[in-house]
N, C-alpha and C positions, 0 to 999 in steps of 0.2 A: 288192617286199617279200617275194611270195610264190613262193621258190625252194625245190626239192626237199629242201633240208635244213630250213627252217624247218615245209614242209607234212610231213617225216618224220617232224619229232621231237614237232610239234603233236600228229598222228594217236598217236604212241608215248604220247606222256603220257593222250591223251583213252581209250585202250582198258588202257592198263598197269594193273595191283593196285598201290592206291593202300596206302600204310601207316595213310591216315587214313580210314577209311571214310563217317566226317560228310562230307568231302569229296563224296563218290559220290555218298550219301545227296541233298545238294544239288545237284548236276550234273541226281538225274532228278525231285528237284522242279523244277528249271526245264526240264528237256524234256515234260513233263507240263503243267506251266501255259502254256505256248507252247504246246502243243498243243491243248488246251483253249479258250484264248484263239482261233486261229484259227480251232477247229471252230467255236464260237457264234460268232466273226463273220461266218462263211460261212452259216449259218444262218437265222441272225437276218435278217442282210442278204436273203437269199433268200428268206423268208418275207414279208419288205414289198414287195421284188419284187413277189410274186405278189398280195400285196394290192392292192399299186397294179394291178396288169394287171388282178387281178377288179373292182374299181371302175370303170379304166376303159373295160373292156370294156361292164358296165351302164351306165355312163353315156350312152356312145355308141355303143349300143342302141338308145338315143330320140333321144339327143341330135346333130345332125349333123357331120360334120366337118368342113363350113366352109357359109356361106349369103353368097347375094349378092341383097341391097336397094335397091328405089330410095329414093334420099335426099328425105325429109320427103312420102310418097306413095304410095299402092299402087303395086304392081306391074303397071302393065297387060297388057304386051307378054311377058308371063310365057313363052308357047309360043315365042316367037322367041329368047328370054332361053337357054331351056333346049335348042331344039337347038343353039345358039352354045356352050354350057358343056359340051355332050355330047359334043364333038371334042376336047377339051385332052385332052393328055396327060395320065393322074396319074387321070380324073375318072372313075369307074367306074357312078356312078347319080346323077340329077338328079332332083327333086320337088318341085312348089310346095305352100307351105304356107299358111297362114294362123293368127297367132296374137294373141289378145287374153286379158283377163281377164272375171271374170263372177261370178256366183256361183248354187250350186246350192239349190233346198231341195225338199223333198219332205213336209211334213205340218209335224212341229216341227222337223223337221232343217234345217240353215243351214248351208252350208259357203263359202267361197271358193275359188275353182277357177280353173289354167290352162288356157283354151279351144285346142283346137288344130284347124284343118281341114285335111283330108288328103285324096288322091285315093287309095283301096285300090288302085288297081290298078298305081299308081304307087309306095306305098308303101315298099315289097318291098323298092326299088332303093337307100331313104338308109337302114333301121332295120331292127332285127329284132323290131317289135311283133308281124308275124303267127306269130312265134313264140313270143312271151308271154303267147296269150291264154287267159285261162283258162275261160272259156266265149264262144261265139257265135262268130267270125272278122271282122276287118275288112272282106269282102263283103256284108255284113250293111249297113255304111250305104250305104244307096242315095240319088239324090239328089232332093229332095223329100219324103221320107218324115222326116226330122228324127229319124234316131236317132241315139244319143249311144254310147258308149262312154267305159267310167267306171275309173278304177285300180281296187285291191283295194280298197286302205283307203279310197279316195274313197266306196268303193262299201257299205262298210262303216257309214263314220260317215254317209251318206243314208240306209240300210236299204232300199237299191236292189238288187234282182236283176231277172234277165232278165224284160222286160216290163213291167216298171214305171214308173209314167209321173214324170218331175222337170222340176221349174221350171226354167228357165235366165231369169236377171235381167242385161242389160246396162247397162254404164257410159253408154250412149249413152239418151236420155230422148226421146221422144216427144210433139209439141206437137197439145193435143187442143181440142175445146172448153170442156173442163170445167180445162183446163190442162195443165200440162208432168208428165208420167207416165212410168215407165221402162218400156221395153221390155221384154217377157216373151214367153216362148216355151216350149211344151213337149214335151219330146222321149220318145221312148220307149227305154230302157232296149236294146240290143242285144247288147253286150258288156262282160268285162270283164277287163284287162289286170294282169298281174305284172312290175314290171321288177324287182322286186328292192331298189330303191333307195325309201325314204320318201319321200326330196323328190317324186318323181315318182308314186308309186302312192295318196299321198293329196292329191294335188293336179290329176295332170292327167285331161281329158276331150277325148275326139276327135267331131269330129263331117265329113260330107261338106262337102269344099270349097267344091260349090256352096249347101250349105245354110249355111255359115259366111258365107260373100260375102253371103248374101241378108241373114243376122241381124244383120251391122255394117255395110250398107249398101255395099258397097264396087265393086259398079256392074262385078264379074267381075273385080275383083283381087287380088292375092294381097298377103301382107305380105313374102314373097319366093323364093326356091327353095334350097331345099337340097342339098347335095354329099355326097355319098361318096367317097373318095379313097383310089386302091389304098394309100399306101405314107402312113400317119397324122404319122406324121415331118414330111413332106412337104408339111405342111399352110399352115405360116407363109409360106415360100417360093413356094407356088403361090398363096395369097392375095395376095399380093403382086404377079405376076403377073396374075393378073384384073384387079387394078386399075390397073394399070400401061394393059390392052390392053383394057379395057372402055368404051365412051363416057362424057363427063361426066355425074353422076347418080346413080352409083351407089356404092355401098358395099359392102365385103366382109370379111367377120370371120371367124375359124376357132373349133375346140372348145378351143385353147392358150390364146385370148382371154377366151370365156365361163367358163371354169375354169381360169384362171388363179393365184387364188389358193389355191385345194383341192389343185392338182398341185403350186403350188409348197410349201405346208406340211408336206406327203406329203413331198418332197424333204430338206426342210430337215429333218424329223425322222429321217430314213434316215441326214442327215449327222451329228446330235447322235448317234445312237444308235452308228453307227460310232466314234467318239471314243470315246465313254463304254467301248464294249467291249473297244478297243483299249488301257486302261489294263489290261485283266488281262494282255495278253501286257507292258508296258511291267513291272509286278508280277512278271512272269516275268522280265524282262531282267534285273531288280534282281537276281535270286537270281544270274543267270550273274557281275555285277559280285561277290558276295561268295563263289563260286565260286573263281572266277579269282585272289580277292586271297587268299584264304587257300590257295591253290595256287602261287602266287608265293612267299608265306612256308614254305610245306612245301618249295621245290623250288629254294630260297634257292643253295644251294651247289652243285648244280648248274649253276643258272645263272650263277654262280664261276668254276666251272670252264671253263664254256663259252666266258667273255669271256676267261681267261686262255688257252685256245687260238687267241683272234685273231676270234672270234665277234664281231660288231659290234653295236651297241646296237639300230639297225634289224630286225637279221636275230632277235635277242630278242626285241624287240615282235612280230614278225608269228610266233613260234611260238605262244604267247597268245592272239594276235588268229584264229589258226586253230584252236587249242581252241573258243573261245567261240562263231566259225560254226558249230564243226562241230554244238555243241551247238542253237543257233540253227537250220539246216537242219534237223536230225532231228527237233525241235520241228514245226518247220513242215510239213515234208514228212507227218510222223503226221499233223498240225491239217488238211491239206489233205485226206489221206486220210480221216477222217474227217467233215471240215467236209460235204465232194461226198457221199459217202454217205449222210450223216444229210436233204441238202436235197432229195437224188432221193427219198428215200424218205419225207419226213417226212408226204406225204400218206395212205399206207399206218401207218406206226407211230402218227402219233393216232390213228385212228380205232381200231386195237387196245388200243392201251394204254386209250380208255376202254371198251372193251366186258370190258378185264381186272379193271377198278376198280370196273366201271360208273358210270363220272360223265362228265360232258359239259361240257369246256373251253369251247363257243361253243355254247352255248343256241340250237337255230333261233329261239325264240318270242322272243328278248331281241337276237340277229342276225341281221341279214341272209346274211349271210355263216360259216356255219357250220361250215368246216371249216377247214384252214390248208393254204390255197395257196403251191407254194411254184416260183417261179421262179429258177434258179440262170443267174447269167452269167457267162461266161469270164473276163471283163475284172474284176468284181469280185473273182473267184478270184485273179487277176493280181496286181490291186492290195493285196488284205489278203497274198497272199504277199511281196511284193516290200518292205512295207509291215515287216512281222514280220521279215525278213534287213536290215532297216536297221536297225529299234531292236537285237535281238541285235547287230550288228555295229559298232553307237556302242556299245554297252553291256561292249566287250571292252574298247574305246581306251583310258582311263585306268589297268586293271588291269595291262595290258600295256604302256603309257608308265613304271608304276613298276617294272616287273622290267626292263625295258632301264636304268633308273636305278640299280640294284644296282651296288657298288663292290664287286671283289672282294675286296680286303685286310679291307673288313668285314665280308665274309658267312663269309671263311675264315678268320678269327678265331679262334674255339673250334672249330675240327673238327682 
């Protein structure tokens, strides 16, 4: 369709002085709304990017990126466990854990709390807690000594700071002679951690391994070992693997499984939001469709002319169909240029634009997350361009199916 006489005469009509200048006028309404259309979706899209990466980087933070369990059991053989998982490929830090529930109080304060026991020295290798802490350090619990390490907010709503001594109350009851009593224990106060995340900062508390094994009784077991995994992708496929080459017993789950449905919502909203955006460039295409048809009717006898010279109905459509790219490309090509601009930069341009205004988009005290991270990826850039030169490019077909329909004896009529 697209031979040097149709792309000649396309390009001729798309840059010539138009007699009708409403014409023109809409030609750069629709390279403007295309443009427009693809910068915010490059944007946009890039900005949840980065959202999702700053979550998930908090999340697993604490959170490990894969753990293997024994099935319905502590973990006894936890040291054997760990240097076996410390040879795979993929597995970059191993650490037994221990996790139960509990709850904390401290005078009138009552909170419920996820217990977790950790070995500091081990720590290091699955999280980056000994980076979040905001007083004391994970070195601090030693074992025997029963200190605790409490989130922000955990540490908050107890009126817990350094030194201070809180209840720790277990699910597990204790048979006395006076009768069946819950377990209590009391720890001191050593540290206390920021991930960033609520779930986590007013719920959980670390205490040593050995001192967790002693308070749920669990006779030097763990509840199981946690992973660190060079390449996070990686994580379904190599759980997989463990269990495939691990003996009967055990069990093995990744961070895809435990936030599963957080990642996938995050997902799903990235793909509504793409749609939704994408109607302003499809808004855009409409104008190239009423472009092209009242450019059809301007350029009626020409196109007469042209069919009486032996011009084919084909080689008509595709002059049209390469106006309406051309317009479609240069929309895009602007939108792309813009879109990469706007997403590398938008970390820089917030934070000025509110110190111009002075007002603050994302509240620290109302956010966790206060700025607007922005992740831009190629593939995405790929697909809203690729994505923007189809809708332009259906949006030309029927303008240009009705000027190859032109009969000339009726458009040279009256001329």
């Amino acid at each position: 369709m697209f031979r040097p006489l149709e792309i000649f005469i396309g390009l001729r009509y798309t840059r010539a002085k138009r007699r009708n200048h409403f014409i023109s006028f809409i030609s750069l309404i629709s390279i403007l709304g295309i443009a427009l259309g693809v910068m915010v979706l490059i944007t946009v899209i890039s900005v949840m990017n980065g959202f999702e990466k700053e979550l998930r980087e908090r999340i697993l933070g604490v959170v490990s990126h894969a753990t293997v369990q024994a099935m319905g059991k502590p973990l006894q053989e936890w040291p054997e466990v760990s240097d076996l998982l410390r040879h795979y490929d993929g597995v970059t830090g191993v650490a037994p854990y221990i996790q139960a529930e509990g709850m904390l109080s401290q005078g009138a304060a009552v909170s419920g709390t996820l217990i977790r026991g950790i070995l500091p020295s081990h720590e290091g290798e699955v999280s980056e807690l000994a980076e979040k802490m905001l007083a004391g350090k994970l070195e601090n619990l030693q074992a025997g000594e029963f200190g605790i390490i409490l989130g922000k907010d955990l540490a908050l709503s107890m009126r817990a700071g350094l030194g201070d001594k809180v209840t720790l109350i277990t699910p597990q009851a204790s048979v006395t002679a006076v009768g069946i009593l819950p377990r209590l224990k009391r720890f001191t106060v050593v540290g206390v951690f920021e991930i960033g995340m609520y779930e986590y900062d007013s719920a959980l508390a670390l205490l040593h391994l050995d001192d967790a094994s002693r308070l749920f009784r669990l006779e030097g077991g763990v509840t199981g070992v946690r992973l660190k995994l060079e390449d996070l992708d990686e994580a379904p496929r190599l759980t997989r693997q463990l269990l495939a080459e691990l003996p009967p017993g055990y069990h093995a789950s990744d961070w895809t499984r435990q936030h599963a449905n957080f990642f996938r919502a995050i997902q799903m909203e990235k793909t509504v939001m793409f749609f939704i955006l994408l109607l302003v460039v499809i808004v855009a295409a409409i104008n190239i469709v009423s472009t092209l048809m009242m450019m059809v009717t301007d350029k009626e006898s020409d196109i007469a002319i042209l069919r009486t010279l032996g011009t084919s109905p084909a080689s008509i459509m595709g002059i049209f169909v390469v106006q309406g790219v051309v317009i479609g490309v240069i929309g895009t090509l602007i939108g792309i240029v813009g879109g990469v601009s706007l997403a590398l930069n938008v970390e820089t341009l917030v934070p000025a634009i509110e110190e111009l205004f002075k007002v603050q988009f994302l509240a620290a005290d109302v956010y966790y997350i206060s700025d607007l991270p922005s992740d831009m990826r190629d593939t995405d850039v790929i697909i809203i361009g690729i994505a923007s030169l189809m809708i332009c490019l259906l949006a030309t077909l029927y303008p240009a199916w009705r000027a190859s329909r032109t009969q000339p004896a009726e458009a040279l009529r009256y001329e």
